[in-house]
MARDREN-25785 format. One record per atom (N, C-alpha, C): x, y, z; atom name. Coordinates in steps of 0.02 Angstrom, whole numbers, plus 32768, in hexadecimal, padded with zeros to 4 digits. Example, Ala and Ser with C-alpha at 12.3 -4.5 7.8 and 13.67 -1.06 7.14 Angstrom:
[rec [8294,7EE4,8186],'N'] [rec [8267,7F1F,8186],'CA'] [rec [8294,7F5B,8186],'C'] [rec [8282,7F90,8162],'N'] [rec [82AC,7FCB,8165],'CA'] [rec [8285,8002,818A],'C'] 
***
This chain:
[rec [C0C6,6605,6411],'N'] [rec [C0BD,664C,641C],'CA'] [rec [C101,666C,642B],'C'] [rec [C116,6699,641E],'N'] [rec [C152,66C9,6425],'CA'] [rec [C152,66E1,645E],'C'] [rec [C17B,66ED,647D],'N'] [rec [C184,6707,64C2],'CA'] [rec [C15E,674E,64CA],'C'] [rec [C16B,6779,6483],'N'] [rec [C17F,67BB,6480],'CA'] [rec [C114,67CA,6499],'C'] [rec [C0EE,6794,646C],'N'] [rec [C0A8,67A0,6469],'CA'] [rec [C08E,6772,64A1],'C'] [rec [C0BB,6754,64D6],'N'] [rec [C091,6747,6517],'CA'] [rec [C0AE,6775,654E],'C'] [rec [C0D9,679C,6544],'N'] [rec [C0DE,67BB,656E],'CA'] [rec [C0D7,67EE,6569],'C'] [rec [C0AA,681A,652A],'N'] [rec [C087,684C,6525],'CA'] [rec [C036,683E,6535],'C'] [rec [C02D,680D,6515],'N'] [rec [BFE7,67CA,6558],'CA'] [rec [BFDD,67D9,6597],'C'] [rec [C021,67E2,65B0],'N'] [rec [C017,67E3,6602],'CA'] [rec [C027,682D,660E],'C'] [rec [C02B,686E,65F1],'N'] [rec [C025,68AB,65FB],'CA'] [rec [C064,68C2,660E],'C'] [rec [C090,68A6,65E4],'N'] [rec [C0D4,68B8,65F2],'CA'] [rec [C0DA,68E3,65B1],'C'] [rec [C108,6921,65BB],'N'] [rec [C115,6947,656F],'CA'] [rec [C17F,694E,6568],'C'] [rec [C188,692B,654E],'N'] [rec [C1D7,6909,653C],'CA'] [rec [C1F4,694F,6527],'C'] [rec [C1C0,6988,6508],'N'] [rec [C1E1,69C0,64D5],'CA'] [rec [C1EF,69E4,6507],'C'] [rec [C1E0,69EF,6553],'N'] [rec [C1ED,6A28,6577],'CA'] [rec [C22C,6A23,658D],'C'] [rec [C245,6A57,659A],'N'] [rec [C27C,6A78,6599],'CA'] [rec [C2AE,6A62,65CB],'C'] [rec [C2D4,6A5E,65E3],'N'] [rec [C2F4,6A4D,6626],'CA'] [rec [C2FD,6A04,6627],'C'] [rec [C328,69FC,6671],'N'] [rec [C31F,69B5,667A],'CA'] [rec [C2E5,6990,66B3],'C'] [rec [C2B7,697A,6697],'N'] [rec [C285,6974,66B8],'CA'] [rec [C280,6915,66CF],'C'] [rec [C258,6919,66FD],'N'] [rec [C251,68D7,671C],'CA'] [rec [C216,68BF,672F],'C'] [rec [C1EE,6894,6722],'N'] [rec [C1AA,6867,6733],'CA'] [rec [C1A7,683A,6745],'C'] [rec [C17E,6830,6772],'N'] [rec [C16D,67EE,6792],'CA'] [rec [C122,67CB,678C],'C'] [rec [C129,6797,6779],'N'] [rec [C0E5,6763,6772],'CA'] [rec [C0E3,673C,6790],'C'] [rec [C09F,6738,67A8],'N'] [rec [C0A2,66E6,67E2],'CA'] [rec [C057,66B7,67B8],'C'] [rec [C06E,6671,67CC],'N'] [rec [C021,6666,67BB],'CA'] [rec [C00C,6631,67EC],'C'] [rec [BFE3,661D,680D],'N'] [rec [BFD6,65DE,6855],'CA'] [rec [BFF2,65A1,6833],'C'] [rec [C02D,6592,687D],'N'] [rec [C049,6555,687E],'CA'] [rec [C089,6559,6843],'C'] [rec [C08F,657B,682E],'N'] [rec [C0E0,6586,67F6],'CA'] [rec [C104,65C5,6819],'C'] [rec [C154,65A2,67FE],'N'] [rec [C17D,65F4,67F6],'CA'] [rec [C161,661F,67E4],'C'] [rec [C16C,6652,6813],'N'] [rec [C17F,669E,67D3],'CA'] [rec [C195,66AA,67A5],'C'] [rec [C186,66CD,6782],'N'] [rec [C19A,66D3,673E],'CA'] [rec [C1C6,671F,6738],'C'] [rec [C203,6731,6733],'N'] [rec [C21C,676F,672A],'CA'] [rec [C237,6779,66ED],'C'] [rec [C21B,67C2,66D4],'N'] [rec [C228,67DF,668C],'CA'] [rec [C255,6818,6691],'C'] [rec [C280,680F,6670],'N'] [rec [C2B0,6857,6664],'CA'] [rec [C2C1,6879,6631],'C'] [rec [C2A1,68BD,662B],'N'] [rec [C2BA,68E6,65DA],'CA'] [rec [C2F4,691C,65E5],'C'] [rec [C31D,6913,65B4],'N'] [rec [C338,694D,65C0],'CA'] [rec [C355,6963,655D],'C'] [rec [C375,69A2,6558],'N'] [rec [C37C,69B4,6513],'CA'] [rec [C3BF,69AC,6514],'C'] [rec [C3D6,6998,64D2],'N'] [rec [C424,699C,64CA],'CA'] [rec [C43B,69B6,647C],'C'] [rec [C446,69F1,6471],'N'] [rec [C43E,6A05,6446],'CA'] [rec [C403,6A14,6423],'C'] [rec [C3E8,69EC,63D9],'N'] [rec [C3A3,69F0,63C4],'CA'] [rec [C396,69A8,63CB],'C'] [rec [C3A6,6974,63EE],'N'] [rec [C394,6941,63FA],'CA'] [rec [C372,694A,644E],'C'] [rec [C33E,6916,6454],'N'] [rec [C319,690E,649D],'CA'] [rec [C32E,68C8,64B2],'C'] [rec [C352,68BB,64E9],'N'] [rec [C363,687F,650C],'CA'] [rec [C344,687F,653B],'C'] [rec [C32D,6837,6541],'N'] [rec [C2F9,680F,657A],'CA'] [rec [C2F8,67EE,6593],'C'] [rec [C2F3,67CC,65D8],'N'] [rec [C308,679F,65F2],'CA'] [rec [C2CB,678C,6603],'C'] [rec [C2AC,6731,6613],'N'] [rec [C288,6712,663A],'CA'] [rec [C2A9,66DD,6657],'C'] [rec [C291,66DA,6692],'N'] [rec [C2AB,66B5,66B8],'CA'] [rec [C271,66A2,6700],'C'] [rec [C28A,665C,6712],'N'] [rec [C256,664E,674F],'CA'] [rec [C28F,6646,6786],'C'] [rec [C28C,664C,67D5],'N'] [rec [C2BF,6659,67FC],'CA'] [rec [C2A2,6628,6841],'C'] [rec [C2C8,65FE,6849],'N'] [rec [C2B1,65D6,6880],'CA'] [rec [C2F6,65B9,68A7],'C'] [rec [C2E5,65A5,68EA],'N'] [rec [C306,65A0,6912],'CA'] [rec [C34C,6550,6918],'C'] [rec [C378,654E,6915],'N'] [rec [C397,6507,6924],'CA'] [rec [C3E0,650C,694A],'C'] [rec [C3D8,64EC,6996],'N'] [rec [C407,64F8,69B2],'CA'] [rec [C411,6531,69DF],'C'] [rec [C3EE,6569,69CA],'N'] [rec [C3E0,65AF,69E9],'CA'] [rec [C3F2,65D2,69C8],'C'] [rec [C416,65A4,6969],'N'] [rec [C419,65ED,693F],'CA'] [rec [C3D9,65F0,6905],'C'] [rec [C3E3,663F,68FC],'N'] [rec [C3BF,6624,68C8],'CA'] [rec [C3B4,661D,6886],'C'] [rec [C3AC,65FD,6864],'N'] [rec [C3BE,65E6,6811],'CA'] [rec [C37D,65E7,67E6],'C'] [rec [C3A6,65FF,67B3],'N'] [rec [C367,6609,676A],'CA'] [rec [C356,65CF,674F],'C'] [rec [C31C,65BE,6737],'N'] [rec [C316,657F,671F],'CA'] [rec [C2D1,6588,66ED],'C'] [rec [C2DA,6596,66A0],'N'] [rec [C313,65C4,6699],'CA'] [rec [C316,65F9,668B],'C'] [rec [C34A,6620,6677],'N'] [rec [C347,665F,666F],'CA'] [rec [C36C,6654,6623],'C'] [rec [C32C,6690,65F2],'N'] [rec [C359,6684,658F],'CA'] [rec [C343,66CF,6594],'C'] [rec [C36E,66E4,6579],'N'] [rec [C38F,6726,6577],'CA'] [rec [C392,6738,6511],'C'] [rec [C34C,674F,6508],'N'] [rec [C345,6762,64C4],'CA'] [rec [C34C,67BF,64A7],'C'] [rec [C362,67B2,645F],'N'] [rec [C372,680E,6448],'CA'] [rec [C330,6815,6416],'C'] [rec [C2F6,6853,6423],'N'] [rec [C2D1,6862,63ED],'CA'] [rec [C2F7,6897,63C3],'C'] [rec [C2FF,6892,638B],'N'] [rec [C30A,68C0,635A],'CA'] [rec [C2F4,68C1,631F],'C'] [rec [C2B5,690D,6323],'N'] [rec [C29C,690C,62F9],'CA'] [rec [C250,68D6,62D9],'C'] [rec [C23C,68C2,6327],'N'] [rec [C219,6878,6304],'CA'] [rec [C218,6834,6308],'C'] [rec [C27E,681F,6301],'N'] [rec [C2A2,67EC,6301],'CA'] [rec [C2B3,67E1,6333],'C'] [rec [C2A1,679C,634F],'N'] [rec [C2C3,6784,6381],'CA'] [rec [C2FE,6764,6378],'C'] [rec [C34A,676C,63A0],'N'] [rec [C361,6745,638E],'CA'] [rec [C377,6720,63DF],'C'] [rec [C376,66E7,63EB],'N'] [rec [C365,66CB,6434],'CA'] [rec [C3CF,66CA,6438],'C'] [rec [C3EA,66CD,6479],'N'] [rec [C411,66DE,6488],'CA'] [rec [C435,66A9,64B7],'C'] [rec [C415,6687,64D9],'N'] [rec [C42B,6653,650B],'CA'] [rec [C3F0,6634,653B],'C'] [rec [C406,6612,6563],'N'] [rec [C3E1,65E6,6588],'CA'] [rec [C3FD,65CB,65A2],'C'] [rec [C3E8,65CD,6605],'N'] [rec [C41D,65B8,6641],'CA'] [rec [C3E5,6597,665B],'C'] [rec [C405,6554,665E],'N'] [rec [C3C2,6545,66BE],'CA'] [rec [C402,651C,66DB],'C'] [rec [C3E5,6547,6724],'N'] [rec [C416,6540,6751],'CA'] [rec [C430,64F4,676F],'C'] [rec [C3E1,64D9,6780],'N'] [rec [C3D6,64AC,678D],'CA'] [rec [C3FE,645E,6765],'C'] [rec [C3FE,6475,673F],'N'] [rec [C40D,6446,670E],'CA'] [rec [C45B,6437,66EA],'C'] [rec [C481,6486,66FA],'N'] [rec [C4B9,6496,66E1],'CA'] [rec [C4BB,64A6,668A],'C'] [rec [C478,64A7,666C],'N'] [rec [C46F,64AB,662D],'CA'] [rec [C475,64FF,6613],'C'] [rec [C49E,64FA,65E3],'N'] [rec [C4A0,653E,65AF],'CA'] [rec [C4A1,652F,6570],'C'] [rec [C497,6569,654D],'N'] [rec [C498,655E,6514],'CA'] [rec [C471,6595,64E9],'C'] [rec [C4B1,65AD,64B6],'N'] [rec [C494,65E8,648F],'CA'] [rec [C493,65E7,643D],'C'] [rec [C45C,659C,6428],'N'] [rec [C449,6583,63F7],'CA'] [rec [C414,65A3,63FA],'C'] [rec [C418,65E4,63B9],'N'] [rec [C3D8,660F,63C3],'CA'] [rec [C394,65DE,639B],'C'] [rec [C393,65AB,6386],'N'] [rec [C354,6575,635D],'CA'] [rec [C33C,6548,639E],'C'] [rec [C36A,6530,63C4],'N'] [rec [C36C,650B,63F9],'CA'] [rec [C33F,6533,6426],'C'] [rec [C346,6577,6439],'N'] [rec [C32F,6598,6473],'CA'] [rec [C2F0,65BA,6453],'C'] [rec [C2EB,65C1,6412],'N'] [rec [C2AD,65C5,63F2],'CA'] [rec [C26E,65AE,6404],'C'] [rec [C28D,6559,63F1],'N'] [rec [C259,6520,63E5],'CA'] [rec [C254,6517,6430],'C'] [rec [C269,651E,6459],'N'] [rec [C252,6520,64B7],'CA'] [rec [C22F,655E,64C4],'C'] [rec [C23A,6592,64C5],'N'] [rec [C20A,65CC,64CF],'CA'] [rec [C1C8,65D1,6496],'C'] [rec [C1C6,65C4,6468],'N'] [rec [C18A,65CA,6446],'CA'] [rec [C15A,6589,644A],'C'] [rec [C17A,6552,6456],'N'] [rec [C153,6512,6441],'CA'] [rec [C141,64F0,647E],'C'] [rec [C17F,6507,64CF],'N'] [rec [C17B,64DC,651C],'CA'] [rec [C15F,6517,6540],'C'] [rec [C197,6545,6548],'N'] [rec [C196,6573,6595],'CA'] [rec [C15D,65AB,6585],'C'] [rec [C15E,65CC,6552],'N'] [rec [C11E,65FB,6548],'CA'] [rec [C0E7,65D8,6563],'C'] [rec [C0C0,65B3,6528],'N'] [rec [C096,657A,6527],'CA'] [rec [C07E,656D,656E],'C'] [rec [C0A3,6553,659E],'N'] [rec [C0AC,654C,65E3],'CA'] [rec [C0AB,6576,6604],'C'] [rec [C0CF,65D3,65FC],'N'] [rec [C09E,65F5,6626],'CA'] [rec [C065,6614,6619],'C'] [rec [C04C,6601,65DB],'N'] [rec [C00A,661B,65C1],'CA'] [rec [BFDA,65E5,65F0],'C'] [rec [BFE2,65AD,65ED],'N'] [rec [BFCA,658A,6611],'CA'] [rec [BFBD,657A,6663],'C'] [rec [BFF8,6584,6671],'N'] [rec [BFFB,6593,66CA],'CA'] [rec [BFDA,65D2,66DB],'C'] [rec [BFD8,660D,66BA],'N'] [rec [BFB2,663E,66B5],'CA'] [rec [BFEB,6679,66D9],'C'] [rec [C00F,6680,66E9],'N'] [rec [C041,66B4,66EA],'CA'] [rec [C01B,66FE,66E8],'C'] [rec [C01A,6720,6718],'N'] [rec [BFEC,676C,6704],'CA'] [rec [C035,6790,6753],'C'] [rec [C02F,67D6,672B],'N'] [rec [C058,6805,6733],'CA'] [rec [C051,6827,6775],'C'] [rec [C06A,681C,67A4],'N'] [rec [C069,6832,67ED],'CA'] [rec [C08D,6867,6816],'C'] [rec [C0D2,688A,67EF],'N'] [rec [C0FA,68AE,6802],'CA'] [rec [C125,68B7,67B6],'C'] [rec [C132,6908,67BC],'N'] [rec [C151,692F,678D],'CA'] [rec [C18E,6954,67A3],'C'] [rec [C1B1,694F,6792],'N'] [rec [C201,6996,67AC],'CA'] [rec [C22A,69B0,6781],'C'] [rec [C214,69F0,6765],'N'] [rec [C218,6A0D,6737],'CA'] [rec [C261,6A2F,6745],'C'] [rec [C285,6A43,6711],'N'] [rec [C2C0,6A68,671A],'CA'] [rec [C2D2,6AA4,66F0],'C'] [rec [C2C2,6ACB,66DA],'N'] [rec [C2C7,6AFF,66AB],'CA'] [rec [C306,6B19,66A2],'C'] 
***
């Protein structure tokens, strides 16, 4: 599944305007935080889950994708935890459509807080 159609699933709308921010929780998992904002005629998005180590706190992970027009083209991928990056847009593909979606469709992830920015 595409990011773009589970997180219109969970009542998020990516096209609105500003830089906006969401939060998902689902029992017993991270949060889940979504970020839209516009850059030009492209929409950039961030997901990311945010948990605690040491007393800081780190994304694990956070992939940072551009819609344009339709097209995704995936942009990077950090987990903190791990020291892993990487901005092999096939690589970060085949993990968000085939692992991490998949997985919060499954954990059940539903939309708890909104902060809109106009």
């Amino acid at each position: 599944m595409k990011p773009t159609d589970y997180i219109k699933s969970v009542g998020i709308d990516i096209f609105t305007k500003g830089h906006n921010s969401y939060k998902l929780s689902a029992p017993g998992m991270m949060d889940l935080t979504v970020e839209s904002w516009h850059s030009g005629e492209s929409i950039m998005v961030s997901m990311c889950h945010y948990g605690e180590q040491n007393g800081d706190m780190m994304k694990d992970p956070d992939v940072l994708f551009k819609l344009e027009q339709e097209i995704i083209t995936y942009r990077e991928i950090q987990m903190d935890y791990t020291g892993y990056y990487s901005e092999d847009h096939a690589e970060i593909k085949d993990f968000m459509e085939n692992t991490w979606v998949p997985n919060l469709v499954a954990q059940g992830h539903r939309l708890v807080e909104s902060e809109m920015e106009n």
